[in-house]
N, C-alpha and C positions, 0 to 999 in steps of 0.2 A: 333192917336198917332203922336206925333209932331217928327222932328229929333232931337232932345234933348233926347225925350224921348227916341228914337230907341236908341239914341248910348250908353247910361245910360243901356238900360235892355241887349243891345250887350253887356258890359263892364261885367256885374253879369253874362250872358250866359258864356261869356268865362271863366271868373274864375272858375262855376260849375262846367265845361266841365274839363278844368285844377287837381279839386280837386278830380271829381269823376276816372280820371287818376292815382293819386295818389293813390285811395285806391283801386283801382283793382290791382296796382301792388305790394300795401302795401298784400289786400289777395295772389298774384297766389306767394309771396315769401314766404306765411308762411307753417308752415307745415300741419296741418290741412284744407287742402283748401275747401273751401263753395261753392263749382261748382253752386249751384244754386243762392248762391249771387252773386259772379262775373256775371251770366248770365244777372241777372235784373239790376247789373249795367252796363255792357255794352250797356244794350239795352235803360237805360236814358240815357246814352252818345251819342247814336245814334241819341235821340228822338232832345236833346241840340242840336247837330251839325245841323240838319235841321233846327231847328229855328234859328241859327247862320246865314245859308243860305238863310233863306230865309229876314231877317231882311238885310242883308247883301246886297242881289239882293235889298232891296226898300230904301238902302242910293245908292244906284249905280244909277247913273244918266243913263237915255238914252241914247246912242250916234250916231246919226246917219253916217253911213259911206256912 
């Protein structure tokens, strides 16, 4: 994968990461809360943020100190 492509599938990670925020807070506001869907979205949120990280650490140059 080229860095075009990194920062292109960074670009769709973050937004995921953004939307799936969204509806975890869209569920824990509603009344009938789905404790078991919030958990399986929290935990691709989790899955997102490490791929963030790690796509993250391989546009990040080297730097020798």
């Amino acid at each position: 994968m080229n860095e075009e492509e990194m920062r292109k599938r960074l670009a769709a990670l973050r937004i995921e990461h953004r939307d799936l925020d969204a509806a975890i807070d869209a569920l824990t506001a509603a009344d009938g809360q789905d404790q078991l869907q919030i958990a399986r979205l929290k935990k691709r949120k989790l899955r997102l943020r490490d791929q963030i990280y790690l796509i993250e650490d391989n546009l990040t140059p080297d730097i020798i100190a």
